[in-house]
C-alpha positions in Angstrom: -11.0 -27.4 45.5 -13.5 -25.1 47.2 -15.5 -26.6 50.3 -19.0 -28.5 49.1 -21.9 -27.5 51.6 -24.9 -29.1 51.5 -28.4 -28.0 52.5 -29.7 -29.4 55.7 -33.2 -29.3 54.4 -32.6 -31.0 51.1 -31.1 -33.7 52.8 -33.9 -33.4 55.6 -36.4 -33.8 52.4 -34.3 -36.6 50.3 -32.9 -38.8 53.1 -34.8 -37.3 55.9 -31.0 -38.0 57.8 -29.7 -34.4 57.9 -26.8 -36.1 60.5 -25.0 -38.0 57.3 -25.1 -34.6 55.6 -23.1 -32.9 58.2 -20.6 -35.7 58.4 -20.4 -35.5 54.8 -19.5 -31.9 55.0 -16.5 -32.6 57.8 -15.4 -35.3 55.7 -15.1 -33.5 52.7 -13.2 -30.7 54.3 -10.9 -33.1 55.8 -9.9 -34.6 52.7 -9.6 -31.0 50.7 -8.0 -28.8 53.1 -8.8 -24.9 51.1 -6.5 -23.6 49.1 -5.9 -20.5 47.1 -3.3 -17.9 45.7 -1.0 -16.9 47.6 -0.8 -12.7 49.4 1.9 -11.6 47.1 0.5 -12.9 43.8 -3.0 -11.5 45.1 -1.3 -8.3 45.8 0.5 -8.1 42.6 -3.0 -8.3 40.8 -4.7 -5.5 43.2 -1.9 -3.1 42.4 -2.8 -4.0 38.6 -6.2 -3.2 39.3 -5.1 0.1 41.2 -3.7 1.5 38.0 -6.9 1.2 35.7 -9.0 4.2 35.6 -12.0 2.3 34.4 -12.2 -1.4 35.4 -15.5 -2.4 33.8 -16.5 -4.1 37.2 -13.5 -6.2 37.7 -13.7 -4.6 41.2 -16.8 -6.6 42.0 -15.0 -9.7 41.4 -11.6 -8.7 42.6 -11.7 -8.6 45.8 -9.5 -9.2 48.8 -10.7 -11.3 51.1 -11.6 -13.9 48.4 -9.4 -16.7 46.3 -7.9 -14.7 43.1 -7.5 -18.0 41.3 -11.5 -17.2 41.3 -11.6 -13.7 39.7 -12.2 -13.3 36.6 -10.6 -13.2 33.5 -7.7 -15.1 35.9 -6.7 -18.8 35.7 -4.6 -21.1 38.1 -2.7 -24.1 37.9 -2.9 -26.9 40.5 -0.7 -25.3 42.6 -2.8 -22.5 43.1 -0.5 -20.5 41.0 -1.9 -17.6 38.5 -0.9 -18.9 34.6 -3.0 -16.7 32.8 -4.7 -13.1 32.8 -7.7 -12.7 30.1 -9.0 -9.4 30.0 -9.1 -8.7 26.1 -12.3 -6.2 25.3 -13.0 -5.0 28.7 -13.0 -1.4 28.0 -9.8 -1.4 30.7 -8.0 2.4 31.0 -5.5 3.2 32.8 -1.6 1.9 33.0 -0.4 -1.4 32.8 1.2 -2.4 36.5 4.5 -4.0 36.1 3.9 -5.9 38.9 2.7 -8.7 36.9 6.1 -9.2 36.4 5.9 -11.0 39.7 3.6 -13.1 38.7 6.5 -15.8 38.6 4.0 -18.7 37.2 2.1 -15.9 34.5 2.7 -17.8 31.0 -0.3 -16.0 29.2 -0.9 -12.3 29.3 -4.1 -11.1 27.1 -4.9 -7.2 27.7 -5.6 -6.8 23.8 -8.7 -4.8 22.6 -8.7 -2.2 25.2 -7.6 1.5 25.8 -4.5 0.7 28.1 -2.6 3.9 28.1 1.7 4.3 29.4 4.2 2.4 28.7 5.0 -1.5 28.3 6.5 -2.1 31.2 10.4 -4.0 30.6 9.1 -6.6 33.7 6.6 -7.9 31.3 9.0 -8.3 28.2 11.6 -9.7 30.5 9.6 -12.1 32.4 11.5 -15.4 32.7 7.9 -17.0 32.6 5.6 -15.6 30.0 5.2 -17.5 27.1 2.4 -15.7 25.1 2.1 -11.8 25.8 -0.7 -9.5 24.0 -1.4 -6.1 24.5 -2.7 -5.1 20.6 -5.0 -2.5 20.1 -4.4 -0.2 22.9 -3.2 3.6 23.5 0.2 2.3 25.0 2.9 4.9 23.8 7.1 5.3 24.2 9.3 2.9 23.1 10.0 -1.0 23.9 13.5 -0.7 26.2 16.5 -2.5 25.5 17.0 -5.5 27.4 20.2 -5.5 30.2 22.8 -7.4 28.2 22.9 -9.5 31.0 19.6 -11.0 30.9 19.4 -14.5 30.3 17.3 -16.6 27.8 13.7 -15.8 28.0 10.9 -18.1 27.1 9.1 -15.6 25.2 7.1 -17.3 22.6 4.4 -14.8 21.2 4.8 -10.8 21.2 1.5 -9.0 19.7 1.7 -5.2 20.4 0.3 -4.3 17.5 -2.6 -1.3 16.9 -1.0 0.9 19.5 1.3 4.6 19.8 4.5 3.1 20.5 7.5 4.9 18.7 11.6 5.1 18.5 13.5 2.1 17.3 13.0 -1.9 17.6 14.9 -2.3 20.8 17.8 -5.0 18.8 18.6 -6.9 22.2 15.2 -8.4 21.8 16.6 -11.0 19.4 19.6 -12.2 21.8 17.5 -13.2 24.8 14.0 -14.1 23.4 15.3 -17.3 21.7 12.1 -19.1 21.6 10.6 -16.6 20.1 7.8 -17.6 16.9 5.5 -14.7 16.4 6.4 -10.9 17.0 3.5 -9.2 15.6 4.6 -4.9 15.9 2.8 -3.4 13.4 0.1 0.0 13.1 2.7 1.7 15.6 5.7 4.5 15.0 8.3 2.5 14.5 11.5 4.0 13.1 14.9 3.2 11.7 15.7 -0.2 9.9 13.4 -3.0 10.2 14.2 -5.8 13.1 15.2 -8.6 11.9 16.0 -11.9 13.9 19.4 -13.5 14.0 17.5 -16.9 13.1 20.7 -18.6 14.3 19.9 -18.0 17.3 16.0 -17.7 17.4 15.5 -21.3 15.0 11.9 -21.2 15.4 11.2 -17.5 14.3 8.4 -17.9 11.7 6.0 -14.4 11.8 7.6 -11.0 11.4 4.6 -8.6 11.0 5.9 -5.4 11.2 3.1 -3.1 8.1 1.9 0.2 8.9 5.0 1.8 10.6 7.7 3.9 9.1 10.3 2.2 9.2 13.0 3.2 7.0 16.2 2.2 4.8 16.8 -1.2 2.8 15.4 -4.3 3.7 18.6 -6.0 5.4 20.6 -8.8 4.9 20.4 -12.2 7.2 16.5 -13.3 6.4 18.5 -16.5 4.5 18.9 -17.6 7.9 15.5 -17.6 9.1 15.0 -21.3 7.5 11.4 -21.7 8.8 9.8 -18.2 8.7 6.8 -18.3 6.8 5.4 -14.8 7.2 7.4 -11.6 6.6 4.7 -8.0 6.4 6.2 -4.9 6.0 3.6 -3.4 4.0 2.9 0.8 4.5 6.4 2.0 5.5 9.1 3.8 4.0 11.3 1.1 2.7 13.5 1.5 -0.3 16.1 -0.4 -2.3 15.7 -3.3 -4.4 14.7 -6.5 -3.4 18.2 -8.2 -2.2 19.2 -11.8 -3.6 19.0 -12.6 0.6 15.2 -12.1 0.8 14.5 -14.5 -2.8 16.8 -16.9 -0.9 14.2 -17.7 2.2 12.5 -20.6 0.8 10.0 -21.6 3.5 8.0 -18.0 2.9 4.3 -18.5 2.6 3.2 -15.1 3.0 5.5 -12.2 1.4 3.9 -8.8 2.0 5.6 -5.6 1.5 2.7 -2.9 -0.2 3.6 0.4 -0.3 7.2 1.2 -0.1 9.8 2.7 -2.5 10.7 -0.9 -3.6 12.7 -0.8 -6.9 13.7 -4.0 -9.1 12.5 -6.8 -10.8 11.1 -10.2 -9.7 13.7 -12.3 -11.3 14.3 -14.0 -8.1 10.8 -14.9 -7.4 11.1 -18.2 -8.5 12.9 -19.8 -5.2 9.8 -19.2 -3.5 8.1 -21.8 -4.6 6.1 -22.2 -1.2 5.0 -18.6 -1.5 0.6 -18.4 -1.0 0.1 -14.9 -1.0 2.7 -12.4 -3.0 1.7 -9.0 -2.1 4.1 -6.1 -3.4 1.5 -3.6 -4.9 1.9 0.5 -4.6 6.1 0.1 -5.2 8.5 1.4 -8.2 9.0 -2.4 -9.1 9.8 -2.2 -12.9 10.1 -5.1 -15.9 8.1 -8.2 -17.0 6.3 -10.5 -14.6 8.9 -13.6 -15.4 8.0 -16.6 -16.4 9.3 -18.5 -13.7 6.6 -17.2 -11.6 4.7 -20.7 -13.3 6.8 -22.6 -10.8 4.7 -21.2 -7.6 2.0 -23.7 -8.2 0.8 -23.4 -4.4 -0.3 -19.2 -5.5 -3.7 -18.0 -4.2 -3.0 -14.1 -4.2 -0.7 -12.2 -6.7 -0.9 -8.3 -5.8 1.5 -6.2 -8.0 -1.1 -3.3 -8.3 0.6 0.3 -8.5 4.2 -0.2 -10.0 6.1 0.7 -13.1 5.9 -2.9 -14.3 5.3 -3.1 -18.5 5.6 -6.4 -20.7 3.0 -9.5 -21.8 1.8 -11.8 -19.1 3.9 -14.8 -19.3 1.7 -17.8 -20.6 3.5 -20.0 -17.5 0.9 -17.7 -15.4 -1.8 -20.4 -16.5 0.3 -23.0 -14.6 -0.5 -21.1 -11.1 -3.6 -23.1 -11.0 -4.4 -21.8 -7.4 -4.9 -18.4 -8.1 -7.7 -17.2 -6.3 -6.7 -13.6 -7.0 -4.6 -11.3 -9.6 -4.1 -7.7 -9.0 -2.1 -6.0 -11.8 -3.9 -2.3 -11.9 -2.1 0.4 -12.8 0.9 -0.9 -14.5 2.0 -0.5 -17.8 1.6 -4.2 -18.8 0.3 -4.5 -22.3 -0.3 -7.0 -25.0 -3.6 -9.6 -25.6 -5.3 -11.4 -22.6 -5.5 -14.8 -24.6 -1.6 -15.4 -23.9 -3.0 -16.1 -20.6 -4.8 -20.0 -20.9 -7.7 -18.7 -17.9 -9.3 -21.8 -18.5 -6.5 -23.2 -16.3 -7.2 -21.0 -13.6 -10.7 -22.6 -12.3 -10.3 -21.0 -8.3 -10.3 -17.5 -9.6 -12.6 -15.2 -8.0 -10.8 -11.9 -8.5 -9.3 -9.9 -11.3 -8.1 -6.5 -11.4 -6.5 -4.7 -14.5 -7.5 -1.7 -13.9 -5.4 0.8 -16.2 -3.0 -0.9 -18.3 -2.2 -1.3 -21.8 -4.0 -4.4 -22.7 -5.4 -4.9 -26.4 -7.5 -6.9 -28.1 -10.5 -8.5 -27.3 -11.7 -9.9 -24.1 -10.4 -13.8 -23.9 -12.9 -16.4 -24.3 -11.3 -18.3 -21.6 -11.9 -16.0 -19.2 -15.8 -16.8 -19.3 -14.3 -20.2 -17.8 -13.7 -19.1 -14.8 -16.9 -20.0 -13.2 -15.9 -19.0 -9.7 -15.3 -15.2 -10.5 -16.9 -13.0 -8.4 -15.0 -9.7 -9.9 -13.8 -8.6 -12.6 -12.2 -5.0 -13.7 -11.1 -4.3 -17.0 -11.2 -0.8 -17.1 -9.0 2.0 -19.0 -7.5 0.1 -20.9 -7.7 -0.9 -25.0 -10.0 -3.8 -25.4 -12.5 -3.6 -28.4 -15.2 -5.0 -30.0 -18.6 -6.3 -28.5 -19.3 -8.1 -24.8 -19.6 -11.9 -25.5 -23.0 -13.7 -24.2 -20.7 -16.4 -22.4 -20.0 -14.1 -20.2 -23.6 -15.1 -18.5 -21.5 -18.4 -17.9 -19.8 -16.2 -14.6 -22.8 -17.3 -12.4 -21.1 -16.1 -9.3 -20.0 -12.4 -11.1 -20.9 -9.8 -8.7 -18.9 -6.7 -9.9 -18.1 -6.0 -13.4 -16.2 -2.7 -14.3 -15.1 -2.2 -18.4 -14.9 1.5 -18.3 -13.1 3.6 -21.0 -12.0 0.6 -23.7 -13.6 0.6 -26.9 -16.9 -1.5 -26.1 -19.7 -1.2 -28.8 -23.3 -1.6 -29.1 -24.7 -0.9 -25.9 -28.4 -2.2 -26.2 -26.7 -5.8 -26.7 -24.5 -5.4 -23.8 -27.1 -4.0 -21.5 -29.2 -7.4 -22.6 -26.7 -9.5 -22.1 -25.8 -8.5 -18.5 -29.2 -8.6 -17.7 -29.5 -11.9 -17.4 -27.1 -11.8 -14.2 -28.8 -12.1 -11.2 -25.8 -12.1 -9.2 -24.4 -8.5 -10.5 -25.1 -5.8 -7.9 -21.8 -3.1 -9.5 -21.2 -2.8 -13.0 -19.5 0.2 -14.3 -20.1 0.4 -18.3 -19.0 4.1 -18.4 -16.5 5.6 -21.0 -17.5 3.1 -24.2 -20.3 2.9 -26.4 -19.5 6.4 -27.6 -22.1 8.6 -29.3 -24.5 5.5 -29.2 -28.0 5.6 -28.3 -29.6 4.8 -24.4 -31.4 1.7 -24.9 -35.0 2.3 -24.8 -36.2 -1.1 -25.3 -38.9 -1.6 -22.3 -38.4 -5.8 -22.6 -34.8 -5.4 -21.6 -35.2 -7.0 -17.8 -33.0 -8.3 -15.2 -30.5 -7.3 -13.1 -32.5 -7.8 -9.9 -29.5 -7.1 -7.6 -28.2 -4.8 -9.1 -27.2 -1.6 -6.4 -24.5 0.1 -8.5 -24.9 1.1 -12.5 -22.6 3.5 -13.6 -23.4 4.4 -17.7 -21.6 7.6 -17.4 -19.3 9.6 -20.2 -20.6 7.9 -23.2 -22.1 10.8 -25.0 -25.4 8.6 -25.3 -28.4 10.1 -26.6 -32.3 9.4 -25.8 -33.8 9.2 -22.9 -33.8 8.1 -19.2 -35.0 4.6 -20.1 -38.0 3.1 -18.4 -36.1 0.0 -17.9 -34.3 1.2 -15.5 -37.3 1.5 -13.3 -37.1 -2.4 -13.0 -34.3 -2.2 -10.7 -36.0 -2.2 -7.4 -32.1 -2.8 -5.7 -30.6 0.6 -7.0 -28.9 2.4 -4.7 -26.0 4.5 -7.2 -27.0 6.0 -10.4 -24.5 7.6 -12.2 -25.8 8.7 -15.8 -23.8 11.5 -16.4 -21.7 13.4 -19.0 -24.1 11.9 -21.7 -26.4 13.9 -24.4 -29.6 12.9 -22.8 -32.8 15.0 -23.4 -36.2 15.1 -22.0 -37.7 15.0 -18.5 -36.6 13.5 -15.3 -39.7 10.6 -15.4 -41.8 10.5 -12.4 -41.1 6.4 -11.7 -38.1 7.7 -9.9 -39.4 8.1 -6.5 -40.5 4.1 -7.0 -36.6 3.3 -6.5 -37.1 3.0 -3.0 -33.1 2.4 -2.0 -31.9 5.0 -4.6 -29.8 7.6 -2.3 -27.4 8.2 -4.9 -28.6 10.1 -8.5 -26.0 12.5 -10.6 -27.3 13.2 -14.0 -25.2 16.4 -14.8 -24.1 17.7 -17.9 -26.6 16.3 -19.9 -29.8 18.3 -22.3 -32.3 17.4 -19.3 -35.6 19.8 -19.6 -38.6 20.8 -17.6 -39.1 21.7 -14.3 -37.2 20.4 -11.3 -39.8 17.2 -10.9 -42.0 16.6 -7.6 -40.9 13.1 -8.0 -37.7 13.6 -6.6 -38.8 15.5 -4.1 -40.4 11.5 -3.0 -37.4 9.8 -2.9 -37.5 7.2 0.1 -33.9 7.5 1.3 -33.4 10.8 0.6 -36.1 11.9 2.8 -34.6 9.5 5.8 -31.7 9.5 7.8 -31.7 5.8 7.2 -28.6 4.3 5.3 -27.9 1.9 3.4 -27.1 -1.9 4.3 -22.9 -1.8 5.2 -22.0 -4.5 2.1 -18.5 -4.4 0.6 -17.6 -4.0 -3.1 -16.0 -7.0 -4.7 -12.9 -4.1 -5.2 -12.6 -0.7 -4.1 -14.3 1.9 -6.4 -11.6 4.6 -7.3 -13.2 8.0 -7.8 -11.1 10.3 -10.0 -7.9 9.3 -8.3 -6.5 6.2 -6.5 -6.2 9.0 -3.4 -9.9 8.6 -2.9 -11.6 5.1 -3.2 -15.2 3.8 -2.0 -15.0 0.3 -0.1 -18.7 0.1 -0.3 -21.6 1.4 -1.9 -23.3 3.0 2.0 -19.9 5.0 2.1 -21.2 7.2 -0.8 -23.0 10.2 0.3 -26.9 10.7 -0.4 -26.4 13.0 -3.0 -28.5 14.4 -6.2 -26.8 16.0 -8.8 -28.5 17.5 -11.9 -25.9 20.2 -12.6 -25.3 21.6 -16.3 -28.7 20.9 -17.7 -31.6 22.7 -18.8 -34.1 22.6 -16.1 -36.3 25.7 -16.0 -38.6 27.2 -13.0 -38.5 27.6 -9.3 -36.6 25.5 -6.8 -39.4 23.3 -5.5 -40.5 24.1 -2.3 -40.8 20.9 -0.7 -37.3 20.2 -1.4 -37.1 20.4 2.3 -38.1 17.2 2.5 -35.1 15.6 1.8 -33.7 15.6 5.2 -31.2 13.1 4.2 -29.2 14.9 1.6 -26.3 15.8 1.7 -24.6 17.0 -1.3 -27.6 19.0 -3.4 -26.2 20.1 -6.9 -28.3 22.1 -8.8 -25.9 24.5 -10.8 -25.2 25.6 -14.2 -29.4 25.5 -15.4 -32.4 27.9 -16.0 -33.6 28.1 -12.7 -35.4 31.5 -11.7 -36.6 32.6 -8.4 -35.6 33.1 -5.1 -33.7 30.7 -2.8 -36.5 28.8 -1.1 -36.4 29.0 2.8 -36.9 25.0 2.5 -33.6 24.1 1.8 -32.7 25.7 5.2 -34.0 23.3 7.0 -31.7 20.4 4.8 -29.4 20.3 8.1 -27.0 17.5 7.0 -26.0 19.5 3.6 -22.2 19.4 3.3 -22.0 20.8 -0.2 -24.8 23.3 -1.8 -24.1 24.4 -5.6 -26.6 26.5 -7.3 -24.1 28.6 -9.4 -24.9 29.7 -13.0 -28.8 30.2 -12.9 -30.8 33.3 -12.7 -32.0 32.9 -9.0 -33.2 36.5 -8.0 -33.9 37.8 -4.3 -31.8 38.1 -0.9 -29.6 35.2 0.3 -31.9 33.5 3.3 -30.1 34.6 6.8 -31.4 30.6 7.4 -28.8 29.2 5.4 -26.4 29.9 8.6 -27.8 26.9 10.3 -26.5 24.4 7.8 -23.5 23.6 10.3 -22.3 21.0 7.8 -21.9 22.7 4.9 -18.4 23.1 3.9 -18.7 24.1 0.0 -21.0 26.5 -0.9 -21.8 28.4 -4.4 -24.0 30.7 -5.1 -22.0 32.7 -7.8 -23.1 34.5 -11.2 -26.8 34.4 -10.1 -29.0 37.7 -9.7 -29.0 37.7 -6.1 -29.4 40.7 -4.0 -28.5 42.5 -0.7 -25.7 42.1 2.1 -24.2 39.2 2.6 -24.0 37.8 6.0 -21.3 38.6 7.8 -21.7 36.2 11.0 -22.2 32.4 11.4 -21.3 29.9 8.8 -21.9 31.7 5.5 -18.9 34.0 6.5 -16.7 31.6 6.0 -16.5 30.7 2.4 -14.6 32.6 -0.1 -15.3 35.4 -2.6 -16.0 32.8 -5.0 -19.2 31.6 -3.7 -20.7 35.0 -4.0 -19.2 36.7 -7.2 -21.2 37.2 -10.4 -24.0 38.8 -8.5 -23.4 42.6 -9.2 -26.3 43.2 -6.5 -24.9 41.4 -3.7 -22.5 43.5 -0.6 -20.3 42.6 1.6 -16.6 42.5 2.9 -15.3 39.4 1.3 -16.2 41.0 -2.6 -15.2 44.2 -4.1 -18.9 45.7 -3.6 -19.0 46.4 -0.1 -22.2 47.5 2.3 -22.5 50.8 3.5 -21.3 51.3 7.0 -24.8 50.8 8.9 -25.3 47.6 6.9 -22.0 46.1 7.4 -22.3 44.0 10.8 -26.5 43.2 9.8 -27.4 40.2 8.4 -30.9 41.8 7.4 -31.9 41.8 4.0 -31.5 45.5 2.3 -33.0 46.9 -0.8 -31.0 47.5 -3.8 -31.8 50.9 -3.8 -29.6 51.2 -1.2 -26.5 50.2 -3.3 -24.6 52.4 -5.3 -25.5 52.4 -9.2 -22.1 53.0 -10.5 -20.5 50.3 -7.6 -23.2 47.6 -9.0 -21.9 48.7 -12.7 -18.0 47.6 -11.9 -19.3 45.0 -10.3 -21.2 43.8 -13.0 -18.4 44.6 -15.6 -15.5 42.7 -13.2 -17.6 39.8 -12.5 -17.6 38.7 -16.3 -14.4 37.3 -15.7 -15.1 35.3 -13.1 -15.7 31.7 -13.2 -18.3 29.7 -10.7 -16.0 27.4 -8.7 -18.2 23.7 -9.1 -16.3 22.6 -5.6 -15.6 18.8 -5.2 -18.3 17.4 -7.8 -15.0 16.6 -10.3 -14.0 14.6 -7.6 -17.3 13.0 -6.0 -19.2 12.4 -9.1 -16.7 11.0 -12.2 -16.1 7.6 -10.9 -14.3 5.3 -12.9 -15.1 1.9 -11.2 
């Protein structure tokens, strides 16, 4: 207890008897002599404080001459001991001292959430008085040591060191000594070798092993059946391989079995021992055969994950008895058969539902509309026919809906249908409705939160609807690989949130419209509200996948159409694009100087028009830009041989018989080949500019990564 002093003139004020506040005071110090940490434990914490190269101000509350049991981020016991540190989020660098190892009353150690650098020293691991030790998310590299086989019991209770750089093996001693031990939380490292596993003999209250994102290797091993009360095992993200052994299936008290993305091979006909299992979680693995179905005897199931295996076969109807799903992922599989096996109306805590390509037939299951709770559902490449059913307005809380490439008809009754949603902000329709007609119908309303629409590959014809002007949310447009004719309308620029428009390879007319030239957030740096999809968007691939809408880049894409004209000069007033793709159309003229000043341009394609004039010396300053076309145009003069132009390949630049320079066959003269000035063709050889011309016929325009950034499949 610290001293209590009193202020003479408070008590000269109140009581007017200043004497009975100094007796007070000698009282009170009689009776609570001052105490405080002792030297060596305030020692041990300076030398910690030593080692950090950046402190974030502990200094100013550290100090010497005062009690430590006062400093922050420490905590004593009533004898003045020090019990805990707490210094998670500090922005501490530096080392970790280990000579908080003499800290001999230190039960809680809490350095997580910093940039702590070395090694962990063995003094803290070994400490025959910490209880709880955490040092996650750091830089702390090396390995964990093996323990001296004569060390004694430990009362280790809690090991995070997660989100760090440590590497080697899982020191095996650990298990021996640290027989207390509940939680060891190692993963996001370098772990190698075989997983750790405890000798739950010996360590009976062992209940978390969270050991995903390592690489670990080899089978998962044999002895788990003795761990009788662990209810977590993660291993997700290494390189694991083998089957899943009999031992594992065995370990009845597992709540939480997580082991994504291995080379896990098998079946799941054990599964049905783990009846306590919550969350099953063994997606992106060679797992083969049938979901059996025993799996109906894990009535306690939220989460079912078995995305990304070989598995094939009908869902088992005994799934419907799982009545505390909450969420089935079964993409990419080859499971096959009709829905309606499954009774969904059973399944009234279901929120999400992924099965994304498969093999499923039929139509889609009334009892899914049952489901009132689902917030997303993806039905995509797979065989489901027939028309959308209007009790699908019954999903109230739906927010994403994908039911790309099936056989979906009539698209004007879909599109009114789902416009009743107002909770929908991603639907992907793309891939169905095929050679139907865009809906035109101006009464079709709705869909007032909707960000994402995605009608794309469906051969439609018609126009860009008006109705689509309605939706005042829209951030992602994705309209094409259609048939669509006419002009881009002018309402376009009213989609004030729109930063994402691709409308390529379609029969699209007219001149590049001012409109676009408008658009709100293509003009800003601003971006878009950070708000997660439902599921992860897969573009192209499961290698690249968008976790939310803002993660898209502002793009506009109106490639392989038919616009005619110049390239508007105020296109440099979108300072916000970045991806401009304006290839494979009619447009004449020379580059504008405009688009120079588009500074955050990553990719520029205006391949395949009938652009004339020299390539603007300007374009060097767009740092960003990493693809670049500018093939099979009628450009002119030397291209620059400095700066960031220089850098792309002969393919940006062939099919332009008047062009020169060293990285195509028609090279400048020898005065001309360091300049970056613009030279007149006269200048270039005739019969040079004929081979040219003759060569470059075979010679495709390279479209760069708009395969890959603009045929999303939801």
């Amino acid at each position: 207890m610290q001293p209590i002093y009193f202020s003479h003139s408070m008590y000269t004020r109140k009581f007017h008897m200043p004497s009975l506040g100094l007796a007070l005071v000698l009282l009170v110090s009689l009776v609570s002599p001052i105490s405080s940490c002792t030297e060596q434990e305030k020692r041990s914490l300076l030398q910690f404080l030593a080692g950090l190269s950046q402190d974030s101000g502990l200094t100013s509350s550290w100090r010497s001459h005062t009690n430590c049991c006062t400093w922050e981020g420490i905590t004593c016991n009533q004898d003045w001991k020090v019990t805990d540190i707490s210094l998670p989020s500090r922005g501490l660098e530096g080392s970790i001292s280990p000579f908080l190892g003499n800290l001999s009353g230190l039960s809680r150690l809490n350095l997580s959430h910093n940039s702590l650098s070395g090694g962990l020293p063995l003094e803290l691991v070994s400490s025959s008085s910490i209880i709880v030790l955490d040092v996650s998310f750091n830089r702390l590299t090396g390995g964990l040591h093996e323990l001296p086989s004569s060390t004694t019991t430990r009362p280790l209770q809690v090991l995070n060191i997660s989100s760090n750089l440590f590497t080697g093996r899982f020191p095996s001693t650990l298990w021996e000594v640290m027989k207390s031990l509940v939680i060891l939380n190692a993963s996001t490292n370098s772990f190698t070798g075989q997983i750790p596993t405890a000798n739950c003999v010996s360590t009976p209250y062992f209940a978390v092993l969270e050991l995903s994102f390592n690489q670990f290797s080899g089978n998962i091993p044999h002895g788990l059946s003795n761990c009788t009360v662990l209810k977590l095992l993660s291993a997700g993200h290494n390189n694991l391989g083998g089957t899943l052994p009999e031992d594992l299936f065995n370990v009845t008290s597992l709540e939480h079995l997580s082991l994504p993305s291995n080379w896990l091979q098998g079946s799941l006909d054990g599964i049905k021992k783990l009846t306590n299992l919550v969350i099953l979680d063994l997606g992106g693995n060679f797992l083969s055969g049938n979901i059996p179905g025993s799996i109906g005897d894990l009535r306690r199931l939220e989460e079912l994950h078995l995305g990304h295996n070989n598995m094939s076969g009908e869902l088992p109807t005994a799934l419907s008895n799982c009545t505390n799903l909450v969420t089935v992922d079964l993409k990419t599989n080859m499971f096959s058969g009709e829905l309606s096996k499954v009774n969904f109306s059973n399944l009234s805590s279901l929120k999400k539902i992924d099965l994304l390509r498969n093999h499923f037939t039929g139509n889609i299951p009334d009892s899914l509309y049952s489901c009132s709770k689902l917030t997303a559902l993806r039905l995509s490449h797979n065989n489901f026919h027939g028309q959308l059913s209007e009790r699908i307005d019954n999903l109230k809380s739906l927010s994403f809906l994908s039911l790309v490439n099936n056989s979906l008809t009539d698209i004007t009754r879909t599109i009114q249908i789902l416009g009743k949603s107002r909770s929908l902000t991603t639907l992907f329709i793309g891939l169905n409705f095929l050679h139907e007609t865009m809906p035109e119908d101006d009464n079709i309303d709705g869909f007032q939160n909707l960000k994402v629409l995605s009608i794309s590959d469906c051969s439609l014809s018609g126009k860009i609807p008006h109705w689509l002007s309605k939706l005042t949310s829209l951030e992602l447009l994705f309209l094409h690989n259609n048939q669509l004719t006419g002009t881009i309308p002018d309402w376009i620029s009213s989609l004030n949130v729109l930063f994402f428009l691709d409308v390529s390879n379609n029969k699209l007319i007219g001149e590049i419209p001012a409109a676009l030239m408008e658009m709100p957030m293509l003009k800003s740096d601003k971006t878009a509200p950070k708000v997660f999809f439902e599921l992860p968007v897969y573009a192209f691939s499961p290698s690249l996948q968008y976790l939310m809408p803002s993660a898209y880049p502002k793009a506009l894409d109106l490639s392989i159409n038919n616009f005619t004209g110049l390239i508007p000069e105020n296109i440099g007033r979108l300072k916000g694009l970045t991806f401009l793709y304006l290839g494979s159309n009619k447009l004449s003229g020379e580059i504008p100087e405009a688009i120079c000043t588009l500074t955050n341009l990553q990719v520029l394609d205006l391949s395949s028009n009938h652009l004339t004039g020299t390539i603007p010396a300007a374009l060097n300053n767009l740092h960003f830009l990493s693809n670049f076309s500018i093939s099979n145009n009628d450009l002119e003069g030397p291209i620059p041989t400095t700066g960031q132009l220089s850098t792309f390949p002969s393919s940006s630049y062939d099919g332009n018989p008047k062009l020169c320079g060293p990285m195509i066959v028609n090279r400048c003269g020898s005065t001309e080949a360091g300049s970056v000035s613009i030279v007149s063709t006269k200048e270039i050889d005739t019969e040079v500019i004929i081979a040219i011309a003759f060569g470059a016929f075979f010679i495709v325009g390279v479209m760069y990564d708009q395969i890959v950034l603009a045929r999303h499949f939801g």
